[in-house]
C-alpha positions as CSV (number, residue, x, y, z in Angstrom):
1,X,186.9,-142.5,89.5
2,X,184.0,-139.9,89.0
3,X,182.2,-141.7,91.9
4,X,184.7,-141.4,94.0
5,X,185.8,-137.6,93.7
6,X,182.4,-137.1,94.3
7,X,182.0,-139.2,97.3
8,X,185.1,-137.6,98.7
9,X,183.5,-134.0,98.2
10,X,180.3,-134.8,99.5
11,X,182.6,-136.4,103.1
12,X,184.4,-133.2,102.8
13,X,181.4,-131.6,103.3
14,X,180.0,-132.9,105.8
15,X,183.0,-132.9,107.8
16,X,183.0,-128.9,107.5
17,X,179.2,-129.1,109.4
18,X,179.4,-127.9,112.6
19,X,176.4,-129.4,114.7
20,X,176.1,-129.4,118.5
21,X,174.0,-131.6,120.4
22,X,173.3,-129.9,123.9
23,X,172.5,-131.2,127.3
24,X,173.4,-135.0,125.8
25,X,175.8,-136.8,127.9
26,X,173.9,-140.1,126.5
27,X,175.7,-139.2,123.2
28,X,172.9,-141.1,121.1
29,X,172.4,-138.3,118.4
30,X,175.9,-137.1,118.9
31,X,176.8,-140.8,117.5
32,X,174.1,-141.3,114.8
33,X,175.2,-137.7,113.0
34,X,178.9,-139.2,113.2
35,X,177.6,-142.4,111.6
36,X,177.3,-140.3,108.7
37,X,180.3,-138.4,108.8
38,X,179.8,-135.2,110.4
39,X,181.3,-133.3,112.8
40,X,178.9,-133.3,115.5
41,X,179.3,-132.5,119.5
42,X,177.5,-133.5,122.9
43,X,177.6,-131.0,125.5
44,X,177.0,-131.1,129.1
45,X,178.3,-130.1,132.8
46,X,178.4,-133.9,133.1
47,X,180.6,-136.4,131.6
48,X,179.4,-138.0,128.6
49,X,178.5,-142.3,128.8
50,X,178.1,-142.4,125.4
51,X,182.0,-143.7,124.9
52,X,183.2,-140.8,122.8
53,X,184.9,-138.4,125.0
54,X,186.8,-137.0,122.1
55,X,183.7,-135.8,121.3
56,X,181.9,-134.2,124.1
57,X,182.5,-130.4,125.5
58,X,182.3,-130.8,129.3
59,X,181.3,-126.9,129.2
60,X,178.9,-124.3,130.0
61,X,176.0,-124.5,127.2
62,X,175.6,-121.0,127.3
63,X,179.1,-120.5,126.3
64,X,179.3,-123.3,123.6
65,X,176.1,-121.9,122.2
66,X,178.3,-118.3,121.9
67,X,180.3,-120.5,118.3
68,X,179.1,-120.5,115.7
69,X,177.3,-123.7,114.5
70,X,175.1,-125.3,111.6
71,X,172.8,-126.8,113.7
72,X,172.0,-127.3,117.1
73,X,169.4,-129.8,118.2
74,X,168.9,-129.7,122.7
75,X,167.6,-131.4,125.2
76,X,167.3,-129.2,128.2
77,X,166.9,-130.3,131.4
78,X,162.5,-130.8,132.3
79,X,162.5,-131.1,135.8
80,X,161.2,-127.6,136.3
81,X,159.7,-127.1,132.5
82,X,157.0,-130.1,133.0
83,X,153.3,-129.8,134.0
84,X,153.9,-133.3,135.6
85,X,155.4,-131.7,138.8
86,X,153.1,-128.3,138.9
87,X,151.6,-129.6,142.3
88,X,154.9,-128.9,144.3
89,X,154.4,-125.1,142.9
90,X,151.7,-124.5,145.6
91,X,153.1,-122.1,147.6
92,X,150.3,-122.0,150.6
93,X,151.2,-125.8,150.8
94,X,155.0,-126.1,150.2
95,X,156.0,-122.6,151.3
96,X,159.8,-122.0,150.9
97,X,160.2,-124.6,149.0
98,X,157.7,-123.7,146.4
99,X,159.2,-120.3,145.9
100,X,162.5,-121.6,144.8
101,X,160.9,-123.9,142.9
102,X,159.6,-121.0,141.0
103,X,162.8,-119.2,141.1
104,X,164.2,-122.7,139.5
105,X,161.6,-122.3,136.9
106,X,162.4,-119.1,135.5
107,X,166.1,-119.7,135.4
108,X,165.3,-123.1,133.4
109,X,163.1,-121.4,130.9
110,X,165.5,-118.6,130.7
111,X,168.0,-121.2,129.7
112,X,165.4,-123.0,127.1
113,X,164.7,-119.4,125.7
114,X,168.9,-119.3,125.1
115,X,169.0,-121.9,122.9
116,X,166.0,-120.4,120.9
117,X,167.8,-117.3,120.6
118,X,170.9,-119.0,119.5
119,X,172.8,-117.6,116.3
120,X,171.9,-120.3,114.4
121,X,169.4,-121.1,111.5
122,X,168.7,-124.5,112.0
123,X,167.9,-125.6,115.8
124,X,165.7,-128.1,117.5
125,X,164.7,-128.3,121.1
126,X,163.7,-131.1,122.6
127,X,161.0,-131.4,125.8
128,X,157.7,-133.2,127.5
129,X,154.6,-131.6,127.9
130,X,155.5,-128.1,129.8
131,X,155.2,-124.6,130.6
132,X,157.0,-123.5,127.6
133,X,153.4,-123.6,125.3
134,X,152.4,-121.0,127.4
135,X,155.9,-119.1,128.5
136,X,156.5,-118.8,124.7
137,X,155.0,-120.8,122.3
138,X,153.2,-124.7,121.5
139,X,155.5,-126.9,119.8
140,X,155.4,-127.9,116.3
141,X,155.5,-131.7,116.7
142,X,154.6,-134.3,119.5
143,X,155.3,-137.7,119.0
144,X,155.7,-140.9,121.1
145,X,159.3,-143.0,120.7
146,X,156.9,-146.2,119.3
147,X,156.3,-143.7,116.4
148,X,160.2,-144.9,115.4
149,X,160.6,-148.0,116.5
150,X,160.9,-148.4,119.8
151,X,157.8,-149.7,121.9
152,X,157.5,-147.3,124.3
153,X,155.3,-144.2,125.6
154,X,156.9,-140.6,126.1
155,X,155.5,-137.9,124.8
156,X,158.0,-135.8,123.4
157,X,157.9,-132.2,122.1
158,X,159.8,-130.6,119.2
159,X,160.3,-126.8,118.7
160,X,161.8,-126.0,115.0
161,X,163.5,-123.5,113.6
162,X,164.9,-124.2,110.2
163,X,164.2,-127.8,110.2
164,X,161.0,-129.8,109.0
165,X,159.1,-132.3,110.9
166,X,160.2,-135.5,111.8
167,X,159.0,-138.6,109.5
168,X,157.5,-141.2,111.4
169,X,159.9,-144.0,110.6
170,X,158.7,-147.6,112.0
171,X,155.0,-147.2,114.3
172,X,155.3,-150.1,116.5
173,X,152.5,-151.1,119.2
174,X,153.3,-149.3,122.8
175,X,153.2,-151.7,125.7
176,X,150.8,-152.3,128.5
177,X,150.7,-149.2,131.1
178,X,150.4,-149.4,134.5
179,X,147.4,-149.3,136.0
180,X,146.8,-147.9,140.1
181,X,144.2,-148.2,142.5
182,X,143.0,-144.8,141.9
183,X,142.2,-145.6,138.2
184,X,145.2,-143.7,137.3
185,X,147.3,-145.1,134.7
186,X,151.0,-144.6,133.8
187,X,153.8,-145.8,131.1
188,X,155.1,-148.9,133.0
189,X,158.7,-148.0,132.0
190,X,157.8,-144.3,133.7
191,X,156.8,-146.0,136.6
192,X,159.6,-148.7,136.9
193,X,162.4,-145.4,137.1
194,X,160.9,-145.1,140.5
195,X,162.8,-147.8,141.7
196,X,166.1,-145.4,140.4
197,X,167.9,-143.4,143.2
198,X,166.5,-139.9,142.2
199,X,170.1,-138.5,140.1
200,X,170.0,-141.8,137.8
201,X,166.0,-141.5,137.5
202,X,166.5,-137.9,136.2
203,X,169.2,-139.4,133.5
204,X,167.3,-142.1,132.6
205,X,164.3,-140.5,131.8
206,X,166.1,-138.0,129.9
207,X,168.5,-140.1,127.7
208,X,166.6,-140.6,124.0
209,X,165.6,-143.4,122.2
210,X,167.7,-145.1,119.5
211,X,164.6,-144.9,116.9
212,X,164.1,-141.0,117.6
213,X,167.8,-140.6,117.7
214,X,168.5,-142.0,114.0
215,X,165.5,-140.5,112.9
216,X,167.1,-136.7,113.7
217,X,170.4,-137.7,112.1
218,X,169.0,-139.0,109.2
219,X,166.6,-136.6,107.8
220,X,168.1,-133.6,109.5
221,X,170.9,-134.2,108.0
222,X,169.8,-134.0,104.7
223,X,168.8,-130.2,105.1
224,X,173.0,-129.3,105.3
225,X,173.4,-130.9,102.0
């Protein structure tokens, strides 16, 4: 009886957690926090295909972010935050488009900056190698998703606030990458999104990996109770 009062108040708890997962229409954290029973949200201007409607906010970020909340873990869009695409920032060479691709780069890390100043104590952001090391500050953590589990090569940036490290959880062997004519290699499963019409590439790329996902419920978690 004594194990299950105190089972009950420990669900009670978690239930009163408030934890938003932004920029997530994938829902794959959203759905490993409520694994564990807490009341956790995806939010994004697009609808979620995680299944879970019920539990995504089809909002403004910069509004949601306006609640108050226990913990917020992001993953804001990259497409103008990565190194990968600096060459199409040439402006002698692109012109027009180049300046509103700058334009497009200080209103995304405007937006990243947001979330950082947040009114909340315990927030992760999520992102690839970018300009934010040197707009604001180097991350505390890269990893790859074969670091928890899942056989693949992305390398992934955390910035903390409030929240430790991420555990390496299962380090599996990353596959074969791709190799060009020039010498140049590349993650095969980088290079196969190619073949994606460019919207679904941007989502696919984006959407995180089951291993890294459980990995943020699980031990995160543990710093609300």
């Amino acid at each position: 009886k004594r194990k299950m009062n105190k089972g009950n108040l420990i669900m009670n708890k978690k239930t009163n957690f408030k934890i938003l997962i932004a920029c997530e229409e994938s829902q794959a954290v959203t759905k490993e926090f409520r694994l564990l029973g807490y009341n956790a949200f995806s939010c994004d201007l697009l609808s979620c295909s995680g299944g879970h409607p019920e539990w995504h906010l089809k909002k403004n970020l910069l509004e949601v972010i306006k609640n108050k909340w226990d913990m917020i873990i992001a993953f804001p869009p990259c497409t103008f935050l990565t190194v990968s695409g600096n060459a199409w920032f040439n402006i002698e060479k692109y012109g027009a488009k180049a300046i509103k691709r700058h334009e497009d780069r200080d209103d995304a890390v405007k937006f990243f900056m947001s979330i950082v100043n947040a009114n909340c104590n315990k927030i992760a952001i999520e992102n690839p190698i970018g300009i934010i090391s040197s707009k604001w500050r180097k991350p505390d953590q890269i990893f790859h998703p074969y670091h928890f589990g899942d056989s693949f090569e992305k390398k992934t940036c955390l910035w903390l606030k409030g929240l430790p490290k991420l555990k390496y959880t299962n380090i599996v062997k990353p596959p074969k990458r791709t190799k060009f004519k020039s010498g140049k290699t590349m993650a095969t499963w980088f290079v196969n999104a190619w073949k994606l019409p460019p919207k679904e590439r941007s989502i696919y790329r984006s959407k995180t990996f089951p291993g890294i996902a459980k990995a943020m419920a699980n031990q995160w978690s543990k710093e609300l109770i």
